[in-house]
C-alpha positions in Angstrom: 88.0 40.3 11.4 84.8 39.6 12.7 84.2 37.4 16.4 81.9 37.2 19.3 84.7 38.6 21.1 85.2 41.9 18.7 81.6 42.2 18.1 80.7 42.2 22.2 84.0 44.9 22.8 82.9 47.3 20.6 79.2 47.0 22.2 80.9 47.5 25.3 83.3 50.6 24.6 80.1 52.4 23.0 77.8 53.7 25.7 74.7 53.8 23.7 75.5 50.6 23.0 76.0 49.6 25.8 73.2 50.6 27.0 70.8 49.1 24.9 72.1 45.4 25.5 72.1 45.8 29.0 68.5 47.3 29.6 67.3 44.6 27.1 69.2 41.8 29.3 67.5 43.6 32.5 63.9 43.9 31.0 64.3 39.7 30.2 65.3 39.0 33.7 62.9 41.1 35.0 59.8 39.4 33.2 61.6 35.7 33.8 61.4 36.9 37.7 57.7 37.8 37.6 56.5 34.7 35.8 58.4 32.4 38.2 56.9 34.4 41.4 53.8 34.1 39.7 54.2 30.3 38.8 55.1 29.5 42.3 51.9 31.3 43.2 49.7 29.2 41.4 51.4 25.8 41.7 49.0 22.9 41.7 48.7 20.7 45.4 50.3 18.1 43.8 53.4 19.8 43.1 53.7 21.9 45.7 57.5 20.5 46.7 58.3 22.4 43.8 57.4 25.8 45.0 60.6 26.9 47.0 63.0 26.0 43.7 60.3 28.2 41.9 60.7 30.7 43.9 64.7 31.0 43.8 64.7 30.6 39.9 62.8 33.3 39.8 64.7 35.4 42.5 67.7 34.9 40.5 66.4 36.3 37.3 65.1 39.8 39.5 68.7 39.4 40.3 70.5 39.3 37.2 67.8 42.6 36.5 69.4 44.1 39.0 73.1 43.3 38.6 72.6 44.8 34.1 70.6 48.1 35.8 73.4 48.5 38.3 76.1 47.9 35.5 74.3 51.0 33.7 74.7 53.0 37.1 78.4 52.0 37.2 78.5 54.0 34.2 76.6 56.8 34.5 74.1 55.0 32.1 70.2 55.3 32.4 67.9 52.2 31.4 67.0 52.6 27.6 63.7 51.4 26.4 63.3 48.2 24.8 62.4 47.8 21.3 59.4 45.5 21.0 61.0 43.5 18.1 63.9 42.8 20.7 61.7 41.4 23.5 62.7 38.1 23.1 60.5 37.1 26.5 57.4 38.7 24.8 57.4 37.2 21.3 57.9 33.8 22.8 54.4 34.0 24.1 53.0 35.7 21.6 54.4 32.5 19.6 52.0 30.7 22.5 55.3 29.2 24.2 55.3 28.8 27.7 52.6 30.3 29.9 51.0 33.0 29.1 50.6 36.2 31.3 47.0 36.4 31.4 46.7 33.1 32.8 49.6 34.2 35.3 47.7 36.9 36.2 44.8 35.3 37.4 44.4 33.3 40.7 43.2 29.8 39.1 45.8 27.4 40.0 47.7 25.5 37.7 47.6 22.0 36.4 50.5 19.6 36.0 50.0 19.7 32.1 50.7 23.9 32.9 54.2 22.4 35.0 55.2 20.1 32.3 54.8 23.4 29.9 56.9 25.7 32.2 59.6 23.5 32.6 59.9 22.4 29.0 59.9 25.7 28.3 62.4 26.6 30.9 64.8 23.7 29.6 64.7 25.5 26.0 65.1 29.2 27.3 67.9 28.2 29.4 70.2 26.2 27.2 69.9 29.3 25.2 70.9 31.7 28.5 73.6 29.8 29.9 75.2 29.1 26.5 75.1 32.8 25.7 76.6 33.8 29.3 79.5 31.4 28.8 80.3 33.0 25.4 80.4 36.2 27.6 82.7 34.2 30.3 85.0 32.7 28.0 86.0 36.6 26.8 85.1 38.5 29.4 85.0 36.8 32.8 88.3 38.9 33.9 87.2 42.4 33.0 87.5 44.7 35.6 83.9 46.1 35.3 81.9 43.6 34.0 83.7 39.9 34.9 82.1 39.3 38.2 78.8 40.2 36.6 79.2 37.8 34.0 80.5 35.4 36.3 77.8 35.5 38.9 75.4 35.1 36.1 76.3 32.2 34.6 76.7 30.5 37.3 72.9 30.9 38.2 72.2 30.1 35.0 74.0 26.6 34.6 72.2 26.0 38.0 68.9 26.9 36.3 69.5 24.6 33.7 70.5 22.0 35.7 67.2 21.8 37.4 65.1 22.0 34.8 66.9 18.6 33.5 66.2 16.9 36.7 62.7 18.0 37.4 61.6 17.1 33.9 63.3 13.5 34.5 61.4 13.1 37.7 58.6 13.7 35.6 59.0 11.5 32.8 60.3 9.1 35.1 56.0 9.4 36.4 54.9 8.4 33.1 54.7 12.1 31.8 57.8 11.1 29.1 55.7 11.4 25.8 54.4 14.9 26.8 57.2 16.2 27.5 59.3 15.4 24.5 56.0 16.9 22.3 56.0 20.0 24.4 59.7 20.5 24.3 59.7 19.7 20.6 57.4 22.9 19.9 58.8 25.1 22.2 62.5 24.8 20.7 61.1 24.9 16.9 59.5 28.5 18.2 61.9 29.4 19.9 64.7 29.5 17.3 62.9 31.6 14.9 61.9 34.1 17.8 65.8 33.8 18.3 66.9 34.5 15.1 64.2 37.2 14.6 65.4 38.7 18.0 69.3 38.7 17.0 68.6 40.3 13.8 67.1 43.2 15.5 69.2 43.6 18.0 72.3 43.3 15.4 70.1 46.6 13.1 70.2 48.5 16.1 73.4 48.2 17.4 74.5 48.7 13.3 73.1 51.9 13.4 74.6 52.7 17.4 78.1 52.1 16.1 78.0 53.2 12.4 78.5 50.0 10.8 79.5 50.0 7.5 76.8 47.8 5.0 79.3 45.0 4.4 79.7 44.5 8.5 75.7 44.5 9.1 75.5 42.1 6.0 78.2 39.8 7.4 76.3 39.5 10.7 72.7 38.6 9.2 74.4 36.1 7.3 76.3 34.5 10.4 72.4 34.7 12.1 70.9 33.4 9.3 73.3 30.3 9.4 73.1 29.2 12.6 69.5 29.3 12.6 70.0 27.1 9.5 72.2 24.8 11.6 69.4 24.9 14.6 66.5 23.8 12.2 68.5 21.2 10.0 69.1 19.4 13.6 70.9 21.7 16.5 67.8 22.1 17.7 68.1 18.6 19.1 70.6 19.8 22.1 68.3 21.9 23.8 65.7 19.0 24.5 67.8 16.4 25.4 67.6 15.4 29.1 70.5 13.8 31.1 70.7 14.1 34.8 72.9 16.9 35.5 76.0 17.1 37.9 74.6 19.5 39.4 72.4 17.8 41.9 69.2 20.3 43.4 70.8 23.0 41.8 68.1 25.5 43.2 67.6 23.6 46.4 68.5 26.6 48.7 68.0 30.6 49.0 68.9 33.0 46.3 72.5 34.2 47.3 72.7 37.8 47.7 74.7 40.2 46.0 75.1 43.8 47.9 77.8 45.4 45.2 74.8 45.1 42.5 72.0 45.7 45.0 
């Protein structure tokens, strides 16, 4: 019978695998560390109270990085390379979503319009993140090797999520409402095609990891192609709805170490 909870145990008894999901998790973190250092960089005057929680979003994702490369070393593993047509990070922009690395690059500050953009953005990619790491928790968050990972990481993520809710209300709340729902409105009709192109290649190349039979692999691509049918007839709409969270200032102080996966 197939399940997200048979589908993710057979990725993780497999070490190629194995593997392969977690340098493609690490190489996402990675890049969603960079762009936040870099944002916080560049941050316009006017916004410039919104630095420091810049800064820890972005130390958190360098630590989740760390935490799937130091899962690899638990196992002996070494970091795989990442197929391009798996680089879920990458294809976004090329899909002009978010903002893009050349600009991030540079040293011209930012404008609130670019802040609007990297929050909405931000509010998309991390529904998306902290719904998959509670999947993960809800099977996984009392495995001996991998729970406190998992964990840990969705934790940081619900935080994540949280602040993006509350800075883009404080904004809208400034007369910045319209905007925002436009922006967020393209970002999450992008984003769940780059999604659904994303989890079909990762699903081929875990197929052909663990030998799955043509039946199996067609099964999957059907269960990807649905929900993407179920995100653009309407799901879509969770991921830009904005509520004030529980979570007050979620990223209000440092990044919490964690030595085990340092």
């Amino acid at each position: 019978m197939l399940s997200a909870r048979s589908l993710f145990q057979e990725i993780l008894d497999d070490d190629e695998a194995y593997r392969l999901f977690c340098s493609i998790a690490a190489s996402g973190e990675s890049q969603g560390g960079w762009e936040n250092a870099r944002i916080a960089a560049l941050v316009p005057e006017s916004r410039r109270s919104l630095a420091p929680r810049i800064v820890r979003h972005g130390a958190d994702e360098d630590k989740h990085g760390r935490i799937f490369n130091a899962l690899l070393k638990k196992r002996g593993l070494r970091p795989a390379d990442v197929p391009p047509e798996t680089d879920y990070t990458m294809l976004l922009e090329q899909q002009g979503i978010g903002l893009a690395h050349s600009r991030l690059r540079g040293d011209e500050r930012l404008t609130e319009r670019d802040i609007i953009t990297y929050l909405a953005h931000s509010r998309i990619t991390e529904q998306r993140a902290s719904e998959q790491m509670q999947l993960l928790r809800r099977y996984f968050s009392d495995h001996p090797d991998i729970g406190r990972a998992v964990r840990m990481i969705s934790d940081d993520e619900d935080n994540h999520l949280a602040y993006c809710h509350e800075e883009l209300l404080r904004l809208a709340r400034e007369g910045h409402g319209r905007t925002i729902q436009r922006t967020m409105r393209e970002c999450v009709l992008a984003e769940i095609k780059v999604y659904r192109d994303v989890s079909l290649a990762v699903m081929d190349h875990m197929g052909r990891l663990l030998g799955w039979p043509r039946p199996k692999a067609l099964a999957l691509a059907a269960g990807i192609h649905a929900v993407y049918a179920y995100e653009r007839l309407g799901g879509w709409r969770r991921m830009v709805s904005l509520e004030m969270p529980e979570r007050r200032d979620a990223l209000g102080g440092r990044a919490v170490p964690e030595p085990e996966f340092e």
